[in-house]
N, C-alpha and C positions, 0 to 999 in steps of 0.2 A: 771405606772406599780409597783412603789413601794417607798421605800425611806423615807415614811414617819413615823415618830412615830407615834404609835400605829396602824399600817395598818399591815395586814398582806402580805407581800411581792407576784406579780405576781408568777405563777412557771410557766416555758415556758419549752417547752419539745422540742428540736431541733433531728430531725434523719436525720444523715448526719455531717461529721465533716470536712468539704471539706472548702474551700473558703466560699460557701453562709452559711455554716455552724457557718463558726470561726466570720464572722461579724454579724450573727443573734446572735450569742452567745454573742459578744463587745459591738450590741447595749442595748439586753435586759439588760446585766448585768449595762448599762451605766444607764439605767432609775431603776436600785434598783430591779430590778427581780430574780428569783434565778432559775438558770439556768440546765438543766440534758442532756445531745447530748450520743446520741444514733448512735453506725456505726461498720458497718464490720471487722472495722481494726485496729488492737491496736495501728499500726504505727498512724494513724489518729488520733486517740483519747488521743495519748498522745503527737502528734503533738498540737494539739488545746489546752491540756491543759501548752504547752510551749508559746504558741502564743498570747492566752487572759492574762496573768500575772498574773491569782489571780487561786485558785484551785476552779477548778466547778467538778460538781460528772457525771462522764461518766459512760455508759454501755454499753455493746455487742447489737446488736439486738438479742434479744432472746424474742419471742411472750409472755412469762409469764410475765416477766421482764416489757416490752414494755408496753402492758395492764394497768398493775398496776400503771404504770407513767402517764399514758393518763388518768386515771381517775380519780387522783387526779389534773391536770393540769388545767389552765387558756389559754394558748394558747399554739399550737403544731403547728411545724413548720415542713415541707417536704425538705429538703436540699440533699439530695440522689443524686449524677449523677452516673449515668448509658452506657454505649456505647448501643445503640437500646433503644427498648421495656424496661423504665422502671417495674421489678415485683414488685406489689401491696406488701407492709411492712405493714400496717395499715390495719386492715379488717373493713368493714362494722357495726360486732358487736363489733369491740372494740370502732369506732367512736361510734355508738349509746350508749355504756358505760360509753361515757364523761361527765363530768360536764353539765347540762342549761348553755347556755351562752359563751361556751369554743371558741373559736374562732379556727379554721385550716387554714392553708397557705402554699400551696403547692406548692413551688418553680421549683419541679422536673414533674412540668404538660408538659414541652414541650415533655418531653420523656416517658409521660403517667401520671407520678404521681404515690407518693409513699402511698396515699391513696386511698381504693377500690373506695371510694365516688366523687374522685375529679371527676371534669368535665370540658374541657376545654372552657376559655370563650373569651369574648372579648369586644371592649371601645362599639362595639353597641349592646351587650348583654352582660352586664357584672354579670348577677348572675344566 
């Protein structure tokens, strides 16, 4: 993901700054990534950035915002819980605005997923 000289460092876009949040955030930033989590709640957001030990750049969910970070990114991570029906945060055109290549992982699929596109899978159809 990064760390190395003259590489230019992953950038992992995390939405959700909860638990699966703060350790998506520990490990990307553990392999040299540089890291941006995206969440509703300031308490959260400045929770996470007490809890990873080093300053990472957070922001609001706010769709303009959000956009613009997913389409410069390398991998975008779903961390969101929700109580029911997760609502869709990610749209369809903003996925299709991503990078070739960008990798998505959607954590928040049991309770829908916090992107329009996910689809739930499983070990005997896994894509």
């Amino acid at each position: 993901m990064g760390g190395v000289a003259g590489v230019r460092p992953t950038e992992v876009v995390i939405i959700g700054a909860g638990t699966a949040g703060e350790y998506a955030a520990k490990s990307a930033l553990g392999l040299g990534a540089t890291v941006k989590v995206f969440d509703y709640s300031s308490h959260r957001l400045r929770a996470i950035q007490d809890h990873v030990g080093q300053r990472i750049s957070t922001s609001f969910i706010e769709p303009k915002e959000l956009s613009k970070s997913l389409m410069r990114c390398d991998v975008a991570i779903g961390a969101l819980y929700h109580q029911g029906r997760m609502p869709n945060v990610v749209s369809e055109a903003m996925v299709t605005r991503m990078k070739s290549g960008s990798v998505v992982v959607d954590l928040s699929i049991n309770h829908g997923g916090c992107f329009e596109t996910s689809e739930m899978t499983t070990h005997e159809n896994p894509t």
